[in-house]
PDB file with one MODEL, atoms N, CA, C and O in Angstrom:
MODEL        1
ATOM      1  N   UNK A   1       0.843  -1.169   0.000  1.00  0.00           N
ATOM      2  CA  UNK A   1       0.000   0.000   0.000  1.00  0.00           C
ATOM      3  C   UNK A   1       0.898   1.244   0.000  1.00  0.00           C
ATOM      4  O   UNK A   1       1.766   1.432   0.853  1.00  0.00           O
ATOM      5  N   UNK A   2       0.671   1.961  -0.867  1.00  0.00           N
ATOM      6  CA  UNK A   2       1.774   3.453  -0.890  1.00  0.00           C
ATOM      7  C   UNK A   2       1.086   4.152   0.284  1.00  0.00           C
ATOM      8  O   UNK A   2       0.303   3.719   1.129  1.00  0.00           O
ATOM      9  N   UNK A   3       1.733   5.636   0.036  1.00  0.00           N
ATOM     10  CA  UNK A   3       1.056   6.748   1.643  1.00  0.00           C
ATOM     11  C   UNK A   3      -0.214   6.805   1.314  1.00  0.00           C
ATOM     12  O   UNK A   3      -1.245   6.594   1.953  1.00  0.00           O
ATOM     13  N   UNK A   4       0.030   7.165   0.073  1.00  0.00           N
ATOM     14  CA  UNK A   4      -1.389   7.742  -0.443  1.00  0.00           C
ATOM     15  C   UNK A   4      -2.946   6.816  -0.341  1.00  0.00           C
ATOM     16  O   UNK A   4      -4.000   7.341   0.017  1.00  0.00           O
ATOM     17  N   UNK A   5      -2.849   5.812  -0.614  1.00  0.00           N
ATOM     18  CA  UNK A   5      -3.608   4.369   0.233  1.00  0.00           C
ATOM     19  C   UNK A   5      -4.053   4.650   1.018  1.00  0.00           C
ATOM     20  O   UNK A   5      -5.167   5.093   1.297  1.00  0.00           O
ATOM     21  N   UNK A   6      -2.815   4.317   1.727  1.00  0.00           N
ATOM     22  CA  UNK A   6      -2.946   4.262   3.481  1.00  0.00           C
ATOM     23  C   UNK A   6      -3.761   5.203   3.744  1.00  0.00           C
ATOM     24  O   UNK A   6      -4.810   4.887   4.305  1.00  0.00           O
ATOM     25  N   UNK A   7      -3.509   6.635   3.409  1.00  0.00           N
ATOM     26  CA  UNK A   7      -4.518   7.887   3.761  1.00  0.00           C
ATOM     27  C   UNK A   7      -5.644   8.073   3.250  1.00  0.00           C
ATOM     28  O   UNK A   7      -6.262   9.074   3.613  1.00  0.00           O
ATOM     29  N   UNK A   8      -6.248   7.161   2.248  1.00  0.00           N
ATOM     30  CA  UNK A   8      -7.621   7.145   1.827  1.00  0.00           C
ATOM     31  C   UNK A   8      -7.958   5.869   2.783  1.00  0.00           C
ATOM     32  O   UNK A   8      -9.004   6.056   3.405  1.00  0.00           O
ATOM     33  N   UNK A   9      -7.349   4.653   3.048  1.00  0.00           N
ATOM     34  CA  UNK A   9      -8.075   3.370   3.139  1.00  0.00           C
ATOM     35  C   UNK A   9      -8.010   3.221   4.772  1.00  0.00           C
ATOM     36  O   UNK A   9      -8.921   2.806   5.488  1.00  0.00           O
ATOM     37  N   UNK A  10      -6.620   3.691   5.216  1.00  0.00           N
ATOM     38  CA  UNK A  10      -6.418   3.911   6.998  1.00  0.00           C
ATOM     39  C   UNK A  10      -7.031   5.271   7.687  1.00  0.00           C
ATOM     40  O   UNK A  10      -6.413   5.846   8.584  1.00  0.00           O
ATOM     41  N   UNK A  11      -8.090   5.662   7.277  1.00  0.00           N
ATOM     42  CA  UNK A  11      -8.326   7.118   8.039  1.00  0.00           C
ATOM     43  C   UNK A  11      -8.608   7.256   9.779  1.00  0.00           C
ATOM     44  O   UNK A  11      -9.516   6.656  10.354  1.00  0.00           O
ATOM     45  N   UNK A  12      -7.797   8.014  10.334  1.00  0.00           N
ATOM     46  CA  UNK A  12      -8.050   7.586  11.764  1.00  0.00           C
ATOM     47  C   UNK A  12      -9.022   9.443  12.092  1.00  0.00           C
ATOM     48  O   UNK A  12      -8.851  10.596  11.696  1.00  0.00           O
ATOM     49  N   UNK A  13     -10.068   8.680  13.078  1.00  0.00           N
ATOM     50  CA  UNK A  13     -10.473   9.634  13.839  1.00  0.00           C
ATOM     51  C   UNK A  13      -9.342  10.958  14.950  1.00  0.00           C
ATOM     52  O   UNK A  13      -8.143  10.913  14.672  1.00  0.00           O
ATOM     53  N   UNK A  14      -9.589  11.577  15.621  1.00  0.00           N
ATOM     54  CA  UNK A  14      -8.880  12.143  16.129  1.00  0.00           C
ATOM     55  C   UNK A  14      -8.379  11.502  17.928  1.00  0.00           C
ATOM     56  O   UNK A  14      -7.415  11.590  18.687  1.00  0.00           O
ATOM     57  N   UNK A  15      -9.572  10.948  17.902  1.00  0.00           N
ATOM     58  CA  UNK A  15      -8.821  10.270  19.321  1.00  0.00           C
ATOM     59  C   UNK A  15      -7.912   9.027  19.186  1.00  0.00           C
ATOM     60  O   UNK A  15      -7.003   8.800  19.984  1.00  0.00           O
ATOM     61  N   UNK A  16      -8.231   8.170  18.043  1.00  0.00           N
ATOM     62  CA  UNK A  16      -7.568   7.593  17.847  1.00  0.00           C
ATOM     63  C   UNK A  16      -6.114   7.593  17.460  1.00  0.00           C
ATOM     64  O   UNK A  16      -5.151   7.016  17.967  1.00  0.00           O
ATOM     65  N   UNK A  17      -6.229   8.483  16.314  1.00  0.00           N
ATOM     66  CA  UNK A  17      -4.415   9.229  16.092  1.00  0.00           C
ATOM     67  C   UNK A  17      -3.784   9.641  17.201  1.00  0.00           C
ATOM     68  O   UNK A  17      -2.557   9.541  17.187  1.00  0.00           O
ATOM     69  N   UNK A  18      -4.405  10.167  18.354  1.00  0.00           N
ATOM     70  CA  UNK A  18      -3.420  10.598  19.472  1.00  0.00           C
ATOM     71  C   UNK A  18      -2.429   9.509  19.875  1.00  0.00           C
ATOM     72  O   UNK A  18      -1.218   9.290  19.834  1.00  0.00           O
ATOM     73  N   UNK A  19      -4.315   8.564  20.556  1.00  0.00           N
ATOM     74  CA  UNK A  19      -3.546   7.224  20.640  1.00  0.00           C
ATOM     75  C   UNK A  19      -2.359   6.278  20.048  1.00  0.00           C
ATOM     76  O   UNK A  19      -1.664   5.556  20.761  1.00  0.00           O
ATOM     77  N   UNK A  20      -2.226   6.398  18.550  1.00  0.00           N
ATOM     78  CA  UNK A  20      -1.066   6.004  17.790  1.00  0.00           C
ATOM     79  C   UNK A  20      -0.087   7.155  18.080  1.00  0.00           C
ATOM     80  O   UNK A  20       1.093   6.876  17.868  1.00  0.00           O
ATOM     81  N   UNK A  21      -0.319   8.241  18.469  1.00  0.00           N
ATOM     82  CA  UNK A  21       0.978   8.498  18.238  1.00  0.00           C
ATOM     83  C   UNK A  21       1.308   9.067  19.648  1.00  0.00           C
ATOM     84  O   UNK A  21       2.211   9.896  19.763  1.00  0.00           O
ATOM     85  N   UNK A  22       0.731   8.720  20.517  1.00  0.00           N
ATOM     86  CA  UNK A  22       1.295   8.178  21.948  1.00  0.00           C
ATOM     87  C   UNK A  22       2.150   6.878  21.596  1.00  0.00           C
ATOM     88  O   UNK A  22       3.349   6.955  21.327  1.00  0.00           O
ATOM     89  N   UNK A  23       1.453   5.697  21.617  1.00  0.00           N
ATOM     90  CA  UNK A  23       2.212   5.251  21.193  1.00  0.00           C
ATOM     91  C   UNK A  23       3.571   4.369  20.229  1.00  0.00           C
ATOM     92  O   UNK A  23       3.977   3.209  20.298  1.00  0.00           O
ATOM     93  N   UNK A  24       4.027   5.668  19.271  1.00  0.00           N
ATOM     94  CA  UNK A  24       4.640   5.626  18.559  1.00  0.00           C
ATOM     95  C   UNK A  24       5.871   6.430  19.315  1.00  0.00           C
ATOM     96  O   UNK A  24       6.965   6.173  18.813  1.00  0.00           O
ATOM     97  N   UNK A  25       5.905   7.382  20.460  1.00  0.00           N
ATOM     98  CA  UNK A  25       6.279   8.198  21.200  1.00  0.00           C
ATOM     99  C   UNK A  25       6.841   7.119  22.178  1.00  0.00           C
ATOM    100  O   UNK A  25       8.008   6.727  22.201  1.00  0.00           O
ATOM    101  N   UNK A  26       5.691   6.650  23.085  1.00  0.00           N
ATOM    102  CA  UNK A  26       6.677   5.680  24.393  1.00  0.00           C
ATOM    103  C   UNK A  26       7.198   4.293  23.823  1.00  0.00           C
ATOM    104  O   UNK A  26       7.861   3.465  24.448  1.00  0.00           O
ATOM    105  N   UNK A  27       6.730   4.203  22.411  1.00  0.00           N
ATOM    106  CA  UNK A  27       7.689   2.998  22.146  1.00  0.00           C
ATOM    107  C   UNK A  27       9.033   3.312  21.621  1.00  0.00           C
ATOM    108  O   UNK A  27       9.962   2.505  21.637  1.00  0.00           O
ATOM    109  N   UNK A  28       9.102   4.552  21.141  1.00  0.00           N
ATOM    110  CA  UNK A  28       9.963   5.101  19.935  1.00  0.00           C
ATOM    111  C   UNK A  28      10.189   4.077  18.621  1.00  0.00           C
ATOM    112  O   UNK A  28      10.988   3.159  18.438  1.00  0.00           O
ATOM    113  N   UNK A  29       9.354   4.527  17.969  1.00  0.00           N
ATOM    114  CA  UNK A  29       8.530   3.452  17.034  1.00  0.00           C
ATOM    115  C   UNK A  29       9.192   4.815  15.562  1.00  0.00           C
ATOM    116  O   UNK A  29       9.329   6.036  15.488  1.00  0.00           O
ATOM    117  N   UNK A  30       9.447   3.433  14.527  1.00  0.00           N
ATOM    118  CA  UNK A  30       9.733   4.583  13.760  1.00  0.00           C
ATOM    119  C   UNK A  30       8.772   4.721  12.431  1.00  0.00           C
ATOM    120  O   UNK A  30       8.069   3.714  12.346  1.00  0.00           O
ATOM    121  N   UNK A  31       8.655   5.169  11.923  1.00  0.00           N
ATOM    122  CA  UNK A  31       7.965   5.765  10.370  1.00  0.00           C
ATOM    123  C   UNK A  31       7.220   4.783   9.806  1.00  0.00           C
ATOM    124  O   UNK A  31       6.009   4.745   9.586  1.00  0.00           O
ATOM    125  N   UNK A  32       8.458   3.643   9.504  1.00  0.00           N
ATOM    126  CA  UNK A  32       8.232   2.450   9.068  1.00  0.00           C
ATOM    127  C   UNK A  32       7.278   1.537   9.680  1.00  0.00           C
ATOM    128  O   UNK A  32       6.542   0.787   9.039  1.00  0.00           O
ATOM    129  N   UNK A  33       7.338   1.662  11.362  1.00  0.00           N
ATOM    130  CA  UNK A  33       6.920   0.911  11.976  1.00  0.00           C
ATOM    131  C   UNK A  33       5.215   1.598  11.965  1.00  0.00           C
ATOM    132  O   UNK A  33       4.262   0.931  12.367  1.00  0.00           O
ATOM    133  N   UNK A  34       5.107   2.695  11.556  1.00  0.00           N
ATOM    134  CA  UNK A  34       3.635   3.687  11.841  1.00  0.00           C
ATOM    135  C   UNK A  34       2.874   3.259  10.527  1.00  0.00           C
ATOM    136  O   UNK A  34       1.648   3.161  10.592  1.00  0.00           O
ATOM    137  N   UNK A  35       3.350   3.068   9.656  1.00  0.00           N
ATOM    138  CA  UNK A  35       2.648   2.167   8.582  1.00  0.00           C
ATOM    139  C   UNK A  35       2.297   0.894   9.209  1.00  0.00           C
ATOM    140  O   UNK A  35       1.227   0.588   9.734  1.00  0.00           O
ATOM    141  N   UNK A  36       3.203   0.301   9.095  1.00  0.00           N
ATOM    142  CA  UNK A  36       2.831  -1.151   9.180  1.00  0.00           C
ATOM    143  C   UNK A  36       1.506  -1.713  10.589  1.00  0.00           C
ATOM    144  O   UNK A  36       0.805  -2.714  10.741  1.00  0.00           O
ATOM    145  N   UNK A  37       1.741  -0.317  11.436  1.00  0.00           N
ATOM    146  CA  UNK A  37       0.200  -0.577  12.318  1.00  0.00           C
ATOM    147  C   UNK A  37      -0.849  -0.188  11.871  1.00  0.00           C
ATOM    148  O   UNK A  37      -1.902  -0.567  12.383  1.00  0.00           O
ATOM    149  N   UNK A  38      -0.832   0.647  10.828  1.00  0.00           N
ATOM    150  CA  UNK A  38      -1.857   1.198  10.096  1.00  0.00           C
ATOM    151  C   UNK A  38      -2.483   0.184   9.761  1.00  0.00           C
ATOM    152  O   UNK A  38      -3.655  -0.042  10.060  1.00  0.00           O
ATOM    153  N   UNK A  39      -1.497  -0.783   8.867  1.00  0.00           N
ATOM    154  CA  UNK A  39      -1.736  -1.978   7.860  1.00  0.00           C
ATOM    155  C   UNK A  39      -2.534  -2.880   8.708  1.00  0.00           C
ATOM    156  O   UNK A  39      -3.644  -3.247   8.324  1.00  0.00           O
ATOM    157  N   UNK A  40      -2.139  -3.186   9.616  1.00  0.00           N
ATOM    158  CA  UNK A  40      -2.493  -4.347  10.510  1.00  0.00           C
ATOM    159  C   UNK A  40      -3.827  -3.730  11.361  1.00  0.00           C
ATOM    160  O   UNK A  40      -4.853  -4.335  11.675  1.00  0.00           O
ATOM    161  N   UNK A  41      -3.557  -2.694  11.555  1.00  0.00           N
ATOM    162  CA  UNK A  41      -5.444  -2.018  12.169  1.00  0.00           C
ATOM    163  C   UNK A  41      -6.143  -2.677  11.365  1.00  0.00           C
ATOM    164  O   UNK A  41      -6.810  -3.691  11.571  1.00  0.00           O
ATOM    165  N   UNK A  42      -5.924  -1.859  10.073  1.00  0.00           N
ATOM    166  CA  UNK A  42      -7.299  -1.818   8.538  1.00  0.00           C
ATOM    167  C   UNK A  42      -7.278  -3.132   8.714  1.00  0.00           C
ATOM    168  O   UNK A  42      -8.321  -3.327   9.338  1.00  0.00           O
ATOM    169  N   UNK A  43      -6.634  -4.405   8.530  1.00  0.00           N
ATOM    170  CA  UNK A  43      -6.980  -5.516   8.563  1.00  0.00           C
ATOM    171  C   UNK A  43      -7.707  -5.796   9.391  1.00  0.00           C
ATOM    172  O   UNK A  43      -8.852  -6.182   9.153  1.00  0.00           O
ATOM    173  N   UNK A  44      -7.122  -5.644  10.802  1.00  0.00           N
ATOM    174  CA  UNK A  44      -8.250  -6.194  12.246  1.00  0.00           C
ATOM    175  C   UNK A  44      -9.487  -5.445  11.884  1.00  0.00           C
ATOM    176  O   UNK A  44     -10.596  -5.979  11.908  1.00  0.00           O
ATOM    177  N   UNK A  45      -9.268  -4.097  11.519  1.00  0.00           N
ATOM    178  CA  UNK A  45     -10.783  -3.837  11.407  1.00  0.00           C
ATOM    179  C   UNK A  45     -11.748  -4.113   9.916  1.00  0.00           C
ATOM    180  O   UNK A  45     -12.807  -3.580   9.588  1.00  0.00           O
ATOM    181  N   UNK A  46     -11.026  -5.021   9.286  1.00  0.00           N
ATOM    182  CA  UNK A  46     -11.823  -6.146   7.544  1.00  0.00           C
ATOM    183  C   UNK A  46     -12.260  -7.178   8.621  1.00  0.00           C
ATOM    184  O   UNK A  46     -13.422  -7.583   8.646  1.00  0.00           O
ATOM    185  N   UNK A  47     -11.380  -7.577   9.459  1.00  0.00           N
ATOM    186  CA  UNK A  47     -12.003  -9.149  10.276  1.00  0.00           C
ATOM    187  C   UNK A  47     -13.178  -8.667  11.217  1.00  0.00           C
ATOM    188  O   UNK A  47     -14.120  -9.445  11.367  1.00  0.00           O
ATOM    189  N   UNK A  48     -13.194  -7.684  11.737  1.00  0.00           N
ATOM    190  CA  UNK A  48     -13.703  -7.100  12.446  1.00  0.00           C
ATOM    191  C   UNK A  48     -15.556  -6.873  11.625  1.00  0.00           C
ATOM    192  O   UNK A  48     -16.631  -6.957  12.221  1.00  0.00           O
ATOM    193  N   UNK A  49     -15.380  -6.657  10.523  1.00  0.00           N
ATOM    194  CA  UNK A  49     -16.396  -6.133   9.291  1.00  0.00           C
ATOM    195  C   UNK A  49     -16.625  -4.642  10.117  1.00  0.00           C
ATOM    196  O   UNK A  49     -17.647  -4.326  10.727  1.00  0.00           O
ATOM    197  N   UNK A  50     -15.647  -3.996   9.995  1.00  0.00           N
ATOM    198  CA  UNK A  50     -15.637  -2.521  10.563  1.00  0.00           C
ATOM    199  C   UNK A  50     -15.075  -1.356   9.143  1.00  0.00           C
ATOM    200  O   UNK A  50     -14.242  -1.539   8.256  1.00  0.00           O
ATOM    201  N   UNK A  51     -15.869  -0.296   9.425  1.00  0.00           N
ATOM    202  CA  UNK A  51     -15.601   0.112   8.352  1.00  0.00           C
ATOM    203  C   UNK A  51     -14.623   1.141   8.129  1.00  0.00           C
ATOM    204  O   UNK A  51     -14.274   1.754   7.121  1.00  0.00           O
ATOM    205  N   UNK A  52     -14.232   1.171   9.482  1.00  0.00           N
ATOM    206  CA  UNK A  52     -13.661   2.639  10.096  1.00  0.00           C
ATOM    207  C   UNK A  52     -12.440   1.666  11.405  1.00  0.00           C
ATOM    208  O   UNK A  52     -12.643   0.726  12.173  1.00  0.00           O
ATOM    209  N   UNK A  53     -11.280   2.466  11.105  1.00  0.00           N
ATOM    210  CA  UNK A  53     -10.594   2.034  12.152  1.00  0.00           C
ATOM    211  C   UNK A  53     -10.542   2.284  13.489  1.00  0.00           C
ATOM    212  O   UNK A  53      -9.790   3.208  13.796  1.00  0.00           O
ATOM    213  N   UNK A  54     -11.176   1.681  14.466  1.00  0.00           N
ATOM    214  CA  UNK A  54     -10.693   2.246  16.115  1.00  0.00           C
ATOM    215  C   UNK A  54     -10.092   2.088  16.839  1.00  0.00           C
ATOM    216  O   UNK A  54      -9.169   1.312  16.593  1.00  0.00           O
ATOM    217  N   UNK A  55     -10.148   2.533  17.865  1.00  0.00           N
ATOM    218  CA  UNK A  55      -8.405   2.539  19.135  1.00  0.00           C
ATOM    219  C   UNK A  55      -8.627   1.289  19.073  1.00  0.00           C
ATOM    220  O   UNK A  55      -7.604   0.751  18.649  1.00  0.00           O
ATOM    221  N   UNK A  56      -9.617   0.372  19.321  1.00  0.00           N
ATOM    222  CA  UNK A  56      -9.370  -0.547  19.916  1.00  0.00           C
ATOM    223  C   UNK A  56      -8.760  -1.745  18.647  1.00  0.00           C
ATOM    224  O   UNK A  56      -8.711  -2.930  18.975  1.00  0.00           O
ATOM    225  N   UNK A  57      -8.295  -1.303  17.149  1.00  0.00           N
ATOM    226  CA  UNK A  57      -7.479  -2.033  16.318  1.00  0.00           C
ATOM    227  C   UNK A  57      -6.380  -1.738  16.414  1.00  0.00           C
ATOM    228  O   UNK A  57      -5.464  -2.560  16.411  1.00  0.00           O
ATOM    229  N   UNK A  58      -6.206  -0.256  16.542  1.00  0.00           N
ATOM    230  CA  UNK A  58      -4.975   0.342  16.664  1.00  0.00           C
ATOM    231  C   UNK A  58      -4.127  -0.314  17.705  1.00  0.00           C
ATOM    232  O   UNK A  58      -2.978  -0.693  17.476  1.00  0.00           O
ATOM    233  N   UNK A  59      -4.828  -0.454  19.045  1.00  0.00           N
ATOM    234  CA  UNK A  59      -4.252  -0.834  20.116  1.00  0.00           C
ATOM    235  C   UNK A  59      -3.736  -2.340  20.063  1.00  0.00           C
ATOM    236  O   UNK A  59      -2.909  -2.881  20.798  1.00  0.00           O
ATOM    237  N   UNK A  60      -4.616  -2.992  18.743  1.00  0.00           N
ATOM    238  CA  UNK A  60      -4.122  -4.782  18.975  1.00  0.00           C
ATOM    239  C   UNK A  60      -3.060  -4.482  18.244  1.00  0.00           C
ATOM    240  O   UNK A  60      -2.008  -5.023  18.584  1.00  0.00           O
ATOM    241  N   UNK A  61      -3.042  -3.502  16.994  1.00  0.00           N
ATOM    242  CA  UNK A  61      -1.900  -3.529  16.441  1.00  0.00           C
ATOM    243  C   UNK A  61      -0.507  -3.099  16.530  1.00  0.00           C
ATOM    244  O   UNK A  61       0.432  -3.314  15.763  1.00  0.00           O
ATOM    245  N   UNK A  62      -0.580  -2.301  17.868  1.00  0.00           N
ATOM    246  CA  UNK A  62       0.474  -1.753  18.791  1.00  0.00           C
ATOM    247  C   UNK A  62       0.696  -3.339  19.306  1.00  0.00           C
ATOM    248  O   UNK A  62       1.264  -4.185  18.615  1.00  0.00           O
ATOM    249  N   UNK A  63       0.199  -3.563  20.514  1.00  0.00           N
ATOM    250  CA  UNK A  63       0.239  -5.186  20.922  1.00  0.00           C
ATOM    251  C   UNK A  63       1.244  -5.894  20.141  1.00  0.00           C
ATOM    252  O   UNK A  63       2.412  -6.166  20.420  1.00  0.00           O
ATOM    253  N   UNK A  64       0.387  -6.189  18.871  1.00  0.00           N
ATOM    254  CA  UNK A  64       1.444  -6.688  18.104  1.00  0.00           C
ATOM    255  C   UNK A  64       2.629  -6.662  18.070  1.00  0.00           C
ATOM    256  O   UNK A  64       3.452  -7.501  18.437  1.00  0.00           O
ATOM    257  N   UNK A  65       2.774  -5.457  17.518  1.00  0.00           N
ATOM    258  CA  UNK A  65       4.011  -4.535  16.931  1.00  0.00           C
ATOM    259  C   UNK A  65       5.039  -5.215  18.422  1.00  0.00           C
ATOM    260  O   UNK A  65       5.926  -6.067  18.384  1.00  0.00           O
ATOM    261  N   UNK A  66       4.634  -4.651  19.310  1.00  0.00           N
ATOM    262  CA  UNK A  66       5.794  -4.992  20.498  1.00  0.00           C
ATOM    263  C   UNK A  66       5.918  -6.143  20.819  1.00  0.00           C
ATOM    264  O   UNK A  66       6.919  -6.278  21.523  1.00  0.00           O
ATOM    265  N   UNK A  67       5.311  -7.188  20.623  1.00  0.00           N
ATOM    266  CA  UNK A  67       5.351  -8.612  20.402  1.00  0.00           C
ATOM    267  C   UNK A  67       6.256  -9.026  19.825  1.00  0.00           C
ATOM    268  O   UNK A  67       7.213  -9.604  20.339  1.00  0.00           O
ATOM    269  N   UNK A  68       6.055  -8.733  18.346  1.00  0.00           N
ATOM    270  CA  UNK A  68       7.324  -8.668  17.412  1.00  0.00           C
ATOM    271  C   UNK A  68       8.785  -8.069  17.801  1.00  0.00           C
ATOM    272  O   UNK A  68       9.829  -8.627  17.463  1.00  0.00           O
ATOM    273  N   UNK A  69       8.739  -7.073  18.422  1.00  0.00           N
ATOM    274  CA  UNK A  69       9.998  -6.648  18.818  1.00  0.00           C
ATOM    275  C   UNK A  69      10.563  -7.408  20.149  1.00  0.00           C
ATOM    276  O   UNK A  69      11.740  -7.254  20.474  1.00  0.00           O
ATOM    277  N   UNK A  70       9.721  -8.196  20.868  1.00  0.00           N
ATOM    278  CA  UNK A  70      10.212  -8.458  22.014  1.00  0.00           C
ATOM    279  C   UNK A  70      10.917  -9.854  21.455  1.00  0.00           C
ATOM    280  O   UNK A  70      12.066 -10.089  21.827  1.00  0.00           O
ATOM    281  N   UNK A  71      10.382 -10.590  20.752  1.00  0.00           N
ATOM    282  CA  UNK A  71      10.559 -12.086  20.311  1.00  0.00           C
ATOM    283  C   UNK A  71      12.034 -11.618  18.839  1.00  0.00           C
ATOM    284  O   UNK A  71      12.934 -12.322  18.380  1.00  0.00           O
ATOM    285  N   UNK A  72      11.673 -10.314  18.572  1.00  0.00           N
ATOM    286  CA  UNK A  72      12.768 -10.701  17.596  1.00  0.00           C
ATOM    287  C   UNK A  72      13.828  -9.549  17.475  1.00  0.00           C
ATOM    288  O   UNK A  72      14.683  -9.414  16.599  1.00  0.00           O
ATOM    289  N   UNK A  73      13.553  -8.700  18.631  1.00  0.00           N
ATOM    290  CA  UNK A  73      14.478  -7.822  18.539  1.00  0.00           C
ATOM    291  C   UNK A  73      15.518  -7.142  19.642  1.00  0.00           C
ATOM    292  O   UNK A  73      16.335  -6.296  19.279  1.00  0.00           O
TER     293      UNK A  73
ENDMDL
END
């Protein structure tokens, strides 16, 4: 998915963006890594049959994200 995607297909509300970028802040999470939760929200929220992304995808996809870093980094 390019930016441009992401910003039509990942649109976050405003409480939610805080939330990502809290934590993108206490993880020190980088650029790369702020996509790829995007990616993984929009998905949880296709499984979800949601049409709109919320904290509460964002937040599994943070979860994730540090999952991944703990096991492989």
């Amino acid at each position: 998915m390019t930016t441009r995607e992401l910003r039509l297909h990942c649109a976050l509300d405003d409480a939610t963006l805080e939330l990502l970028k809290l934590a993108m802040s206490e993880l020190r999470l980088s650029a790369r890594a702020y996509d790829r939760i995007l990616k993984v929200a929009r998905t949880t929220a296709d499984l979800k049959e949601s049409d709109r992304i919320a904290a509460e995808h964002v937040s599994e996809a943070v979860q994730l994200r540090t999952l991944d870093r703990q096991l492989w980094g």
